[in-house]
TIKOL-884982 format. One record per residue (C-alpha): residue number from 1; x, y, z. Coordinates in nm, 2 decimals, padded with zeros to 4 digits. Example, Ala and Ser with C-alpha at 12.3 -4.5 7.8 and 13.67 -1.06 7.14 Angstrom:
! TIKOL-884982
<pt nr="1" u="01.23" v="-00.45" w="00.78"/>
<pt nr="2" u="01.37" v="-00.11" w="00.71"/>
This chain:
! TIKOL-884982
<pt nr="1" u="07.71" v="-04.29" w="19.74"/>
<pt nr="2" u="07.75" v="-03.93" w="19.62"/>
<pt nr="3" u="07.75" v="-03.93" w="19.22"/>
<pt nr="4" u="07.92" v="-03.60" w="19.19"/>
<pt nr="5" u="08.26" v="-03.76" w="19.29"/>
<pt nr="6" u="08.45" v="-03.72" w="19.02"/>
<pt nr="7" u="08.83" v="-03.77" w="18.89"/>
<pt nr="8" u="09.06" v="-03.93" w="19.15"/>
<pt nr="9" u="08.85" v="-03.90" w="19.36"/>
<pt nr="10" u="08.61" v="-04.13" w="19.21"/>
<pt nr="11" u="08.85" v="-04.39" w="19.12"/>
<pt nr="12" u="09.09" v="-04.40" w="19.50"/>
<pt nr="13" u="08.65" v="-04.45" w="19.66"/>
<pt nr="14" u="08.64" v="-04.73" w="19.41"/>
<pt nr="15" u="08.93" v="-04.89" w="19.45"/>
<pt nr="16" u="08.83" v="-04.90" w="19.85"/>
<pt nr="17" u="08.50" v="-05.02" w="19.81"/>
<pt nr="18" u="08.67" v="-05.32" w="19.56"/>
<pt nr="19" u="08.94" v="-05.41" w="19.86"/>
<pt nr="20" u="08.70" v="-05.41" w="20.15"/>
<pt nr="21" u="08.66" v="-05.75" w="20.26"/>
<pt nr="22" u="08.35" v="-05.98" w="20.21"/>
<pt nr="23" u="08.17" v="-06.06" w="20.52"/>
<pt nr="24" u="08.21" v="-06.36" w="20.78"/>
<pt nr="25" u="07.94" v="-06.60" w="20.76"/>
<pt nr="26" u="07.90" v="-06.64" w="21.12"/>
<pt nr="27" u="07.92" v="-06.28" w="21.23"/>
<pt nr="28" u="07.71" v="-06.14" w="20.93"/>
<pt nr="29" u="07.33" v="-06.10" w="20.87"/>
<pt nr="30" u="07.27" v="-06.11" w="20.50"/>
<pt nr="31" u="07.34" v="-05.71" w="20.41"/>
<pt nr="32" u="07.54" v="-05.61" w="20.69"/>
<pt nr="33" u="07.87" v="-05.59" w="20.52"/>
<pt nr="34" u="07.76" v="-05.34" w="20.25"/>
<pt nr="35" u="07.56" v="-05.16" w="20.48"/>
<pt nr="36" u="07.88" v="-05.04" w="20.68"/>
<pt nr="37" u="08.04" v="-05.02" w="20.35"/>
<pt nr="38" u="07.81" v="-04.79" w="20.26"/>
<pt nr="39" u="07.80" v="-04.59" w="20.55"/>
<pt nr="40" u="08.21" v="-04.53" w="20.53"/>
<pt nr="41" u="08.17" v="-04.48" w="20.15"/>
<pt nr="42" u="07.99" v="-04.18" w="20.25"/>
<pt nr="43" u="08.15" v="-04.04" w="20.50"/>
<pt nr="44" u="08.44" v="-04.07" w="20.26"/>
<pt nr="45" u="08.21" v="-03.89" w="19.95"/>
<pt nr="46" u="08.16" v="-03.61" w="20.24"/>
<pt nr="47" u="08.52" v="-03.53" w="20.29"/>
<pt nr="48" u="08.59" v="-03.48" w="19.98"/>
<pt nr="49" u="08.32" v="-03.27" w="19.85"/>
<pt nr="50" u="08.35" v="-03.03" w="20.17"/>
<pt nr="51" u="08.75" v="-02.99" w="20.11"/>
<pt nr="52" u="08.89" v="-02.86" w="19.79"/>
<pt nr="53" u="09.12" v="-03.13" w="19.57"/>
<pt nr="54" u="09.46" v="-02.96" w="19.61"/>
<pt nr="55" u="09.43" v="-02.96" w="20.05"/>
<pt nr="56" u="09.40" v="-03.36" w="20.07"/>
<pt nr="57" u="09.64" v="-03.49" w="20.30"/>
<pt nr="58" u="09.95" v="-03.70" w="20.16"/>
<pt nr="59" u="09.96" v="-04.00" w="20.38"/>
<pt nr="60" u="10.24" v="-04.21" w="20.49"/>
<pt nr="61" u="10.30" v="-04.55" w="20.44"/>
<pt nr="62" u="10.25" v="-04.82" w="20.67"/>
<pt nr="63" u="10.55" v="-04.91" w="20.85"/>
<pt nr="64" u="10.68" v="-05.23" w="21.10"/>
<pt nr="65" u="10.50" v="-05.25" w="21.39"/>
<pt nr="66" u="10.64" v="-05.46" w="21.69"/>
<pt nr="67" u="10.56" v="-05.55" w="22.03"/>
<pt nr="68" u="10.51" v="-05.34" w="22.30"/>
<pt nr="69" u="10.19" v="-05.25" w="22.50"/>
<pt nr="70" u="10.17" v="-05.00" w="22.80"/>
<pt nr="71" u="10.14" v="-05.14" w="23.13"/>
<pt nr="72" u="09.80" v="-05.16" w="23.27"/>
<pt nr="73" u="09.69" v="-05.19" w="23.64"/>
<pt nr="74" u="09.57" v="-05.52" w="23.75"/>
<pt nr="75" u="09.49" v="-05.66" w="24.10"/>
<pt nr="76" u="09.62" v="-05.98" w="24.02"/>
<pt nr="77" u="09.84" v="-06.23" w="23.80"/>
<pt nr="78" u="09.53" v="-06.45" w="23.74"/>
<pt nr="79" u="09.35" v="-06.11" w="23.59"/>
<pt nr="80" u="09.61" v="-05.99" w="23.40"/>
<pt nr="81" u="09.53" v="-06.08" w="23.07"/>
<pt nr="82" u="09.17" v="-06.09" w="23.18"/>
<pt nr="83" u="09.26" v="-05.68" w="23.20"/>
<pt nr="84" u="09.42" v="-05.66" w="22.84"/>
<pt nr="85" u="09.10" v="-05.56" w="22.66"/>
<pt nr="86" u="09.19" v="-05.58" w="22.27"/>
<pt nr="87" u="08.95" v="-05.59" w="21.97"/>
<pt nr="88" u="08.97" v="-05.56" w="21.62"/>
<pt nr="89" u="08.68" v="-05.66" w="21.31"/>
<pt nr="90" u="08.51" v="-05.96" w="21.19"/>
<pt nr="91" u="08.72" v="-06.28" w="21.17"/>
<pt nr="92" u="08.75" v="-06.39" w="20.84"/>
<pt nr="93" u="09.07" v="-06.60" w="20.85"/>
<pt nr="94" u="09.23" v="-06.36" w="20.51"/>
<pt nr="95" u="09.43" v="-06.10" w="20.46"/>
<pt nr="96" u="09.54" v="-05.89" w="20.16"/>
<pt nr="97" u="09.92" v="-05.86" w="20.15"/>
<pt nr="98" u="10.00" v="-05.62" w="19.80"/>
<pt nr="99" u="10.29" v="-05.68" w="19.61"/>
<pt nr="100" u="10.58" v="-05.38" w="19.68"/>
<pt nr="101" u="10.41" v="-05.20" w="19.33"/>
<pt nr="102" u="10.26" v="-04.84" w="19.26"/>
<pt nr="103" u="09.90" v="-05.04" w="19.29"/>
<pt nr="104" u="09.99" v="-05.16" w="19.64"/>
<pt nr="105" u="10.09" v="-04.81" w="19.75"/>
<pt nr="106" u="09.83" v="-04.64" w="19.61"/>
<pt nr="107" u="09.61" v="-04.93" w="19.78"/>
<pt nr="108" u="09.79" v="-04.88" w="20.11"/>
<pt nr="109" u="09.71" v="-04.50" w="20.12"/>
<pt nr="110" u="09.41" v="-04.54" w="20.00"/>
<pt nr="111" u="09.30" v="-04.74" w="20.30"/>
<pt nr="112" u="09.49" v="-04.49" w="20.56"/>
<pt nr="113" u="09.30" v="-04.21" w="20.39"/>
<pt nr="114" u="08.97" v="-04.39" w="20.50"/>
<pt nr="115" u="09.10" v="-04.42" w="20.83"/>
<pt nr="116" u="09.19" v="-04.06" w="20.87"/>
<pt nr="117" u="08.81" v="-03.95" w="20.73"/>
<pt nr="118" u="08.65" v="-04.19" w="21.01"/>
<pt nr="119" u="08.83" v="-04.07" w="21.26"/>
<pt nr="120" u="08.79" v="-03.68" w="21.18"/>
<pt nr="121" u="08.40" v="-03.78" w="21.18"/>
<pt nr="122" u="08.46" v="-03.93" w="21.49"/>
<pt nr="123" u="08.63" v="-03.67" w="21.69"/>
<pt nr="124" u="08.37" v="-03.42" w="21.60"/>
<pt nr="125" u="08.10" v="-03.63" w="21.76"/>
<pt nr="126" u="08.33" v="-03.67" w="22.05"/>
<pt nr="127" u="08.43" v="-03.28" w="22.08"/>
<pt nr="128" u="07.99" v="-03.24" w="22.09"/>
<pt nr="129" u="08.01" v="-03.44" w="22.40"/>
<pt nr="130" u="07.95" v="-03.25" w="22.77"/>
<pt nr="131" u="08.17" v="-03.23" w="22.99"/>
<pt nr="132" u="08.16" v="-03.38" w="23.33"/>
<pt nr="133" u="08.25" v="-03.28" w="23.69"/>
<pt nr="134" u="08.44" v="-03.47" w="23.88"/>
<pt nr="135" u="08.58" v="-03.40" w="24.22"/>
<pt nr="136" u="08.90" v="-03.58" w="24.36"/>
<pt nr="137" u="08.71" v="-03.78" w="24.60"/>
<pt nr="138" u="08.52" v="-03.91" w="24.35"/>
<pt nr="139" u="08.54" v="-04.24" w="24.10"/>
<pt nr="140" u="08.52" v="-04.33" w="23.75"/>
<pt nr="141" u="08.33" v="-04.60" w="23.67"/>
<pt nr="142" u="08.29" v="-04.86" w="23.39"/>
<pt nr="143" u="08.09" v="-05.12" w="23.30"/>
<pt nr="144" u="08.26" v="-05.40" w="23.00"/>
<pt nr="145" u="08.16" v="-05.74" w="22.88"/>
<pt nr="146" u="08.49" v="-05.89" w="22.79"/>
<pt nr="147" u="08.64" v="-06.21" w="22.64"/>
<pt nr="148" u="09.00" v="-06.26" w="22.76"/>
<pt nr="149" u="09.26" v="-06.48" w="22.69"/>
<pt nr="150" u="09.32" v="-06.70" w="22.98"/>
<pt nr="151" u="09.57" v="-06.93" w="22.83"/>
<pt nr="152" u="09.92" v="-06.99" w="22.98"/>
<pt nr="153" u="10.15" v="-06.71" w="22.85"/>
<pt nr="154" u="10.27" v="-06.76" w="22.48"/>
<pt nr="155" u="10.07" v="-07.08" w="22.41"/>
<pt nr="156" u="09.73" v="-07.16" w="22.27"/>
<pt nr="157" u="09.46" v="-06.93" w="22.28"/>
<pt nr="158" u="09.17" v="-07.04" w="22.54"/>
<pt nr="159" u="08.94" v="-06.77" w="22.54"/>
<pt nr="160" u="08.68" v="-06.73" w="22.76"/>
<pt nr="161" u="08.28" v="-06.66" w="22.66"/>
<pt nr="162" u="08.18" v="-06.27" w="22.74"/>
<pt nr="163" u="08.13" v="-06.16" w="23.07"/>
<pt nr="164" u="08.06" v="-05.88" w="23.30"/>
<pt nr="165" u="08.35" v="-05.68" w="23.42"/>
<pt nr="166" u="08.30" v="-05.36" w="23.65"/>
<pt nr="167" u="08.62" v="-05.12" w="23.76"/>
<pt nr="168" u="08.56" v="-04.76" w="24.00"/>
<pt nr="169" u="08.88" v="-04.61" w="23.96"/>
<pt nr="170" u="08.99" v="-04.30" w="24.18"/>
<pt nr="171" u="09.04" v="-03.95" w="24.05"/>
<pt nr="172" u="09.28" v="-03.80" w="24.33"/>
<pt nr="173" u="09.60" v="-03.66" w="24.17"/>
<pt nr="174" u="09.78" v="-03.92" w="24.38"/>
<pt nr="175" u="10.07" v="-04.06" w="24.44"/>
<pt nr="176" u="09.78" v="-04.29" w="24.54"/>
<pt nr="177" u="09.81" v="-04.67" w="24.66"/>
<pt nr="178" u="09.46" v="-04.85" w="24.63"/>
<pt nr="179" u="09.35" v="-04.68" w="24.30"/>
<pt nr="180" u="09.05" v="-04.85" w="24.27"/>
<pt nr="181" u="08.84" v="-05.18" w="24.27"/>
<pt nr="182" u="08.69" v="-05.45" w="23.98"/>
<pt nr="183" u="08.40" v="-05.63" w="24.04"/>
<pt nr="184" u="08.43" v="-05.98" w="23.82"/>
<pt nr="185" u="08.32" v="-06.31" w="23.87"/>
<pt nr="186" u="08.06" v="-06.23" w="24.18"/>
<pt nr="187" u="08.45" v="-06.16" w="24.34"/>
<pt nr="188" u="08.59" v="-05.77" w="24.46"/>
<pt nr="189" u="08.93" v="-05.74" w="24.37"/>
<pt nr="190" u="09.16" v="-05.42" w="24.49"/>
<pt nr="191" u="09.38" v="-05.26" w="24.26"/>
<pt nr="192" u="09.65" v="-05.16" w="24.44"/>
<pt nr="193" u="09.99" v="-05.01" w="24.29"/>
<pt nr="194" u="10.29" v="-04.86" w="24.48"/>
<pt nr="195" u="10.58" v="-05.02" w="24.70"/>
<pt nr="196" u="10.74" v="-05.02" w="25.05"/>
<pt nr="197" u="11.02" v="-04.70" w="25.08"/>
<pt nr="198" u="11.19" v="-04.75" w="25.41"/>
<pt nr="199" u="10.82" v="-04.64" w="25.64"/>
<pt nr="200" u="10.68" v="-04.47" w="25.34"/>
<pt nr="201" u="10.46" v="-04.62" w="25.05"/>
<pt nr="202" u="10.52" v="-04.52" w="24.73"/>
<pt nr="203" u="10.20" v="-04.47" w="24.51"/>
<pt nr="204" u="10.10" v="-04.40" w="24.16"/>
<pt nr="205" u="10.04" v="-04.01" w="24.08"/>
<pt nr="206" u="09.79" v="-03.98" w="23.81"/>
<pt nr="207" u="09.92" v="-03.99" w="23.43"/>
<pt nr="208" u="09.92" v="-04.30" w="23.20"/>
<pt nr="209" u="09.89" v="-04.56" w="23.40"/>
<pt nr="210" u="09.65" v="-04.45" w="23.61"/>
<pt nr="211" u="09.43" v="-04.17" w="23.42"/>
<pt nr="212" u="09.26" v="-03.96" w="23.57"/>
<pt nr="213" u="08.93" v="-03.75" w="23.41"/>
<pt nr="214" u="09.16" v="-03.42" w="23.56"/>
<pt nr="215" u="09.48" v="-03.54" w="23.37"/>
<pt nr="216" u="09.32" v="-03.66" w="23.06"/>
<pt nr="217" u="09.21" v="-03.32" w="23.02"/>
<pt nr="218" u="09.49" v="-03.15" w="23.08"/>
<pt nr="219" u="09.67" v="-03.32" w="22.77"/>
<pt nr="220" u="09.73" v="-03.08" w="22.51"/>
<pt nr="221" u="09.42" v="-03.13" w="22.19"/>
<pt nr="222" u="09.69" v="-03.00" w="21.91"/>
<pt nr="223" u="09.75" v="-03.35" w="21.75"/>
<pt nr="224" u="10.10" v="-03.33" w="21.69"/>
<pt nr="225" u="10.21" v="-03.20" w="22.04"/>
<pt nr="226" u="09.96" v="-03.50" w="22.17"/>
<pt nr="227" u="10.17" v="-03.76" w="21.99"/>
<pt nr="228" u="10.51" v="-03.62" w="22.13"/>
<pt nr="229" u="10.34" v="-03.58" w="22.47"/>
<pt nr="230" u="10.24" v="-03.95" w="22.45"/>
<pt nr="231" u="10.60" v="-04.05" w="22.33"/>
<pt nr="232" u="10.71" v="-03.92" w="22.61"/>
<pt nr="233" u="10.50" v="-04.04" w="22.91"/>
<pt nr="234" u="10.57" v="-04.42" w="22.70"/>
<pt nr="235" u="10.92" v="-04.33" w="22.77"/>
<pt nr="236" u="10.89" v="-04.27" w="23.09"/>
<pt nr="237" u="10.73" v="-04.58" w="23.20"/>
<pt nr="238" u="10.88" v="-04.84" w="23.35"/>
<pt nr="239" u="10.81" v="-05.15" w="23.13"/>
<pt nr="240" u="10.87" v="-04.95" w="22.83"/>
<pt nr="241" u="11.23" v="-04.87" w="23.00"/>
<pt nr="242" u="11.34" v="-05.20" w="23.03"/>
<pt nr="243" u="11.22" v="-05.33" w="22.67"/>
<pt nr="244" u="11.52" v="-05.30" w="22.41"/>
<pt nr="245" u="11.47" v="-05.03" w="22.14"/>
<pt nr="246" u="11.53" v="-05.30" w="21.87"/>
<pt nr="247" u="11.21" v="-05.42" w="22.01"/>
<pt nr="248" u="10.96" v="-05.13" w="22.01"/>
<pt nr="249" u="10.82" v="-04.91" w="21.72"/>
<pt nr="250" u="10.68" v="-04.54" w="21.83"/>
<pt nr="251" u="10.37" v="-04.56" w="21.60"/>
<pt nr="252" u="10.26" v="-04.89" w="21.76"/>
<pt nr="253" u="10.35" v="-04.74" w="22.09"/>
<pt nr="254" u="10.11" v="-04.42" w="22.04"/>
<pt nr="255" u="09.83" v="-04.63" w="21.89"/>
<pt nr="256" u="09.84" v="-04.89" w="22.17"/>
<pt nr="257" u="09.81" v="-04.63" w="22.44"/>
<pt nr="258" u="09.53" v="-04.42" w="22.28"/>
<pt nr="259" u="09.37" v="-04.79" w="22.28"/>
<pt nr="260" u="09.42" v="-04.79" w="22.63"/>
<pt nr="261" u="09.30" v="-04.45" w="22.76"/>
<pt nr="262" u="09.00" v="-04.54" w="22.55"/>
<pt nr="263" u="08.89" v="-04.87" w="22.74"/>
<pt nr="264" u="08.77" v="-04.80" w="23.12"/>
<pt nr="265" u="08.81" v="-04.43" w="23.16"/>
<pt nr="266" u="08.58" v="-04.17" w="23.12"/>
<pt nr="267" u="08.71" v="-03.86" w="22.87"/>
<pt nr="268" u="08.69" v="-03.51" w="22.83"/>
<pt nr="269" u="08.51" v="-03.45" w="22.50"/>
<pt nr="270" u="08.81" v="-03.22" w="22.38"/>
<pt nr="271" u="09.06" v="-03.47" w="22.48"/>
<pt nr="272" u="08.87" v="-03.77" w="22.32"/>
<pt nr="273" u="08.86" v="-03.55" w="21.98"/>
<pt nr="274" u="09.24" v="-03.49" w="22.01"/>
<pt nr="275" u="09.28" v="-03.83" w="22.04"/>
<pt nr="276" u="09.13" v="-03.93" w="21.78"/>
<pt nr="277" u="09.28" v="-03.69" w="21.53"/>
<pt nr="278" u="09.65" v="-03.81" w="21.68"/>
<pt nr="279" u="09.52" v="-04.14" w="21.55"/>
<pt nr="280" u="09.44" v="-04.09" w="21.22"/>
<pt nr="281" u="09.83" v="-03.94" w="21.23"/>
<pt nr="282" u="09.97" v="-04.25" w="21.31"/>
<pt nr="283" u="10.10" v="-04.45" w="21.00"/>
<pt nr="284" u="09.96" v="-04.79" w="20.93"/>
<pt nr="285" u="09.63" v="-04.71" w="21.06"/>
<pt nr="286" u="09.32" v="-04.82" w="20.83"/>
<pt nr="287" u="08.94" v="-04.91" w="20.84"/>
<pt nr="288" u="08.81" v="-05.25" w="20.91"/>
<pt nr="289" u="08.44" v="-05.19" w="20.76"/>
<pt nr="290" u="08.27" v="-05.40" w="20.98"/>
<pt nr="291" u="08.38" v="-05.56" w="21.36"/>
<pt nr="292" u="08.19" v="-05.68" w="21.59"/>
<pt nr="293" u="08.22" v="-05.60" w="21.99"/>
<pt nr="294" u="08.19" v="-05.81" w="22.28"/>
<pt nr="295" u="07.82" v="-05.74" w="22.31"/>
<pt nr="296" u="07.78" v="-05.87" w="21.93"/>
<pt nr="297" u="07.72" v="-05.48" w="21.82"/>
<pt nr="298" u="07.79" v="-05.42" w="21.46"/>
<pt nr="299" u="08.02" v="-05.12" w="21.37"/>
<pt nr="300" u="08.31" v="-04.97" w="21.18"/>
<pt nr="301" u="08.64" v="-05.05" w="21.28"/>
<pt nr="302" u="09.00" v="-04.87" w="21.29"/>
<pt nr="303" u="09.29" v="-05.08" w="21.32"/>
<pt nr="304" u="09.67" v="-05.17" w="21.32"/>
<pt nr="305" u="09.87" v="-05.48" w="21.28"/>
<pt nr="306" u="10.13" v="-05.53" w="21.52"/>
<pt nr="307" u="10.35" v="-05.76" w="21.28"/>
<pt nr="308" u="10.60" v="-05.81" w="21.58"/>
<pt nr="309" u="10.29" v="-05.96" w="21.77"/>
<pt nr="310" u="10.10" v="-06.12" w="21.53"/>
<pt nr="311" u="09.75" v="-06.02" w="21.58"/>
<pt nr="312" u="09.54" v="-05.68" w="21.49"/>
<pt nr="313" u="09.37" v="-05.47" w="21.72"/>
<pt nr="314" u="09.05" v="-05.23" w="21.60"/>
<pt nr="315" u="08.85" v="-04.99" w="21.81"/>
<pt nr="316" u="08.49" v="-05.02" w="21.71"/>
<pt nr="317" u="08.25" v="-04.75" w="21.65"/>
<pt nr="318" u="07.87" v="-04.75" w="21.60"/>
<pt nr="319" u="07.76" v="-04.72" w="21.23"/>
<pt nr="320" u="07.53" v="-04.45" w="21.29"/>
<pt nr="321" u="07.63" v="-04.26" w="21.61"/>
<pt nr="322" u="08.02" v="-04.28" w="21.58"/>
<pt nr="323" u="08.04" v="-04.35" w="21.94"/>
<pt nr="324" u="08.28" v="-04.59" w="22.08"/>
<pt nr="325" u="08.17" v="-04.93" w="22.10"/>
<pt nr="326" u="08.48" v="-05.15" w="22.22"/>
<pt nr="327" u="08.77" v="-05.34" w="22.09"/>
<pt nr="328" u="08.88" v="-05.70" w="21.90"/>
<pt nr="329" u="09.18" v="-05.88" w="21.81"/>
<pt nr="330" u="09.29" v="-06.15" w="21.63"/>
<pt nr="331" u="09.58" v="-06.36" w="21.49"/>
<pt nr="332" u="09.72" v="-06.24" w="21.17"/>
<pt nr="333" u="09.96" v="-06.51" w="21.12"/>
<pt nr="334" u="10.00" v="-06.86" w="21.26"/>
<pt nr="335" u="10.18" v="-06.80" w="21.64"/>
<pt nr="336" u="10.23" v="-07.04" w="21.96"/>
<pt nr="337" u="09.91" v="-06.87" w="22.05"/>
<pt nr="338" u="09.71" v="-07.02" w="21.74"/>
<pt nr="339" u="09.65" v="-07.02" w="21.37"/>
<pt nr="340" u="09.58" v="-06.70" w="21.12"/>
<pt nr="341" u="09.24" v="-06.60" w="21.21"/>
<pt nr="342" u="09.21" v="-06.69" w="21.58"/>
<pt nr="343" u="09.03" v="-06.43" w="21.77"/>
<pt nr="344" u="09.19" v="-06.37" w="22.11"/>
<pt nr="345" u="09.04" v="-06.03" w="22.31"/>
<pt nr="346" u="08.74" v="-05.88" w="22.29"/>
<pt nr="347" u="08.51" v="-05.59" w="22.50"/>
<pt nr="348" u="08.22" v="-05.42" w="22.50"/>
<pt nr="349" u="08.16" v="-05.09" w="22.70"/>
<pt nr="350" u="07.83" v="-05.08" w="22.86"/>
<pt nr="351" u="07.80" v="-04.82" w="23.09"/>
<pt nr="352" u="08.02" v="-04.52" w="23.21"/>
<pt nr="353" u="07.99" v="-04.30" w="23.51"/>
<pt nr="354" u="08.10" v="-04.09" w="23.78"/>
<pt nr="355" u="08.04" v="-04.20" w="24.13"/>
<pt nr="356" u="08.11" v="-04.12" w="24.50"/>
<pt nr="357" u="08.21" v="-04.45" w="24.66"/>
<pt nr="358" u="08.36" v="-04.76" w="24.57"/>
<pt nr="359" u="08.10" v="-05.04" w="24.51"/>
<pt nr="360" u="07.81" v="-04.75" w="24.44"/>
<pt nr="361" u="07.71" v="-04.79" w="24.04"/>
<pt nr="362" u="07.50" v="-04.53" w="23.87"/>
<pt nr="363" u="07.15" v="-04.42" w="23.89"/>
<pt nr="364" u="06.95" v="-04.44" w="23.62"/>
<pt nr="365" u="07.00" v="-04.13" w="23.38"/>
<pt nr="366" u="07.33" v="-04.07" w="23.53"/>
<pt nr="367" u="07.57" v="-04.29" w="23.32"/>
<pt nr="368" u="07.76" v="-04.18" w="22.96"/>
<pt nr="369" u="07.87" v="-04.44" w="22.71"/>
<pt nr="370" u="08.03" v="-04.26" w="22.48"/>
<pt nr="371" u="08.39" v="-04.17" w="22.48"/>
C-alpha cells in the first residue's frame, strides 16, 4: 500500500479493503486472499496518485439487473448449456446486502470505483497487445477447460468436472452456414447456423453472434459510442426481440455480451481495451478480489449480479499480468437451480490462435492467450 494516500482518498481504500470478503477455505492457500487484496489495493493507490482529486469519476449506482443473455451458437441442444461459459469469484456462500443509507452508497461506489481502476489497468495491457492477421479463409481457434451445467433446464444444478473444449470458428464476412466446428468429448461437432429460403440457405453474416477478428475490429474504441453500438446489435437479435422489455435491463444486456465476445474469440488489442473501458461504464459493476477459473488459476475478478437470474458472473484476470483468465458463476440466492452459493459455470482459456483449416491446432509459438 502507498502511504502517501491521504484524505478521502485514504479513508474510501480503507473502507474497500474492510468490505472485501474473507477467503473460501477450500479454494484458498493460506495468504492468497490478501495477496490479491493487496495487489488491487495498489492498483487503486496508483490511480489516484497519477490523477488529480477534483477529475475522479462520480459513479452511478448499481441498478436491477434481469435476465437476458445473448444468443450463442451451439451445434446442438445437448451442448447448449455446455456452450454458456459463465464465471465469477470464490464461493463463499455470503453476500453483503447494505442497508438503503449514506454508508451503503458510499460503500456501493466505492466498490464500482475499484472496478473501473481494474479495468482501466486492464485495457492498457490489452491495447499493448499485437495485432494479428487474419485472412477470411482462415479460423479462430480456442482452447477452454469448462464446467457446465448439464442439468435439465430450471432445476438443480449438476455440474460437470472440467474438461477440454476446442472451437475453430470461420472468419469470412458471411452470410455463412457451417461457421465452425467444437471438438469435446473425443466427438466433432459442426456448428452450423442459417435456414432453408425457398432453394437458397440463409446464413449468419458476421457481427454478434458470430464474431469475427475483422468485425470485432471494426467496432468503434470510443466507450460510449461502443455501449450504444452494442445496444443496438442486442436489439437487433432475434432472442432479444421476442423477450418482453419488462424483462430485460440494458446494463445487464451490455455486460453479458462483452462477457461473450470475451470467451472463444480472438480480439484486436484496440477493441479488447475499448471493451474494457465500456465495462467499467456499466453500473453495478464491482471487483471480486479473488476467483478462481476452471483451470484452478487465482486472479482478480470483475462482476455483476443478475438479480432477475439469481447468480453472479466475473471475468477473471491474472494478478500479475492482467490478462484474461476465464469466467465463474454462482447462485446468489436460493433458485430451482440450487441454494445461495452453488457454483454453476466455469472456464478456463488455454490456448488461442489463428489457423488455416478446421481440425488444424497451433504450432508451438504460434498461439496468444491473452485477450
Amino acid at each position: 500500500m502507498n502511504d502517501r494516500t491521504l484524505g478521502p482518498d485514504r479513508a474510501e481504500h480503507e473502507e474497500l479493503a474492510r468490505l472485501l470478503p474473507a477467503p473460501a477455505e477450500r479454494d484458498l492457500p493460506p495468504g492468497r486472499h490478501l495477496h490479491h487484496k493487496d495487489t488491487l489495493m495498489r492498483l487503486i493507490d496508483q490511480d489516484s496518485n497519477t490523477a488529480p482529486a477534483t477529475a475522479r469519476p462520480r459513479t452511478r449506482l448499481p441498478r436491477p439487473a434481469v435476465l437476458l443473455r445473448p444468443a450463442v451458437l451451439l451445434p446442438a441442444t445437448g451442448l447448449a448449456l455446455g456452450g454458456v461459459l459463465l464465471a465469477t469469484l470464490t464461493v463463499t456462500g455470503q453476500e453483503r446486502t447494505p442497508a438503503p443509507s449514506a454508508a451503503g452508497t458510499a460503500t456501493r461506489s466505492t466498490a464500482a470505483h475499484g472496478a473501473a481502476v481494474l479495468l482501466d489497468r486492464v485495457a492498457s495491457v490489452a491495447a499493448k497487445k499485437d495485432e494479428q492477421k487474419v485472412g477470411d479463409g482462415q479460423f479462430v481457434y480456442v482452447k477452454t477447460l469448462q464446467a457446465a451445467n448439464e442439468g435439465a433446464f430450471g432445476g438443480p444444478v449438476k455440474l460437470t468436472e472440467p474438461r477440454e473444449r476446442e472451437v475453430w470458428m470461420a472468419q469470412e464476412a458471411g452470410p455463412v452456414i457451417d461457421v465452425g466446428l467444437i471438438h469435446e468429448d473425443g466427438s466433432y461437432f459442426p456448428i452450423t447456423v442459417g435456414v432453408p429460403d425457398g432453394e437458397t440457405a440463409v446464413g449468419s453474416p458476421a457481427g454478434l453472434g458470430r464474431p469475427t477478428y475483422t468485425w470485432l475490429a471494426s467496432l468503434p474504441t470510443d466507450p460510449d459510442v461502443l455501449l450504444r453500438r452494442l445496444t443496438t446489435e442486442i436489439t437487433r437479435d432475434q432472442d432479444a426481440r421476442e423477450t418482453p422489455a419488462r424483462d430485460r435491463n440494458r446494463d445487464q444486456d451490455a455486460f453479458d455480451a462483452i462477457g461473450e465476445l470475451l470467451r472463444e474469440t480472438l480480439m484486436p488489442p484496440k477493441t479488447a481495451a475499448a471493451l474494457y473501458k465500456a465495462a467499467a461504464k456499466i453500473p453495478g459493476v464491482t471487483v471480486d478480489p479473488d476467483a478462481v477459473d476452471a483451470a484452478g488459476r487465482h486472479g482478480i475478478g470483475v462482476a455483476r449480479d443478475d438479480t432477475r437470474a439469481g447468480w453472479r458472473t466475473a471475468w477473471i484476470f491474472d494478478p500479475a499480468t492482467l490478462e484474461y483468465l476465464g469466467e465463474r458463476s454462482y447462485l446468489i440466492k436460493d433458485t430451482t437451480m440450487g441454494k445461495k452459493g452453488t457454483l454453476i459455470n466455469e472456464t478456463a482459456v488455454l490456448e488461442r490462435a489463428v489457423v488455416d483449416a478446421l481440425r488444424e491446432r497451433p504450432a508451438a509459438g504460434r498461439s496468444s492467450t491473452a485477450t
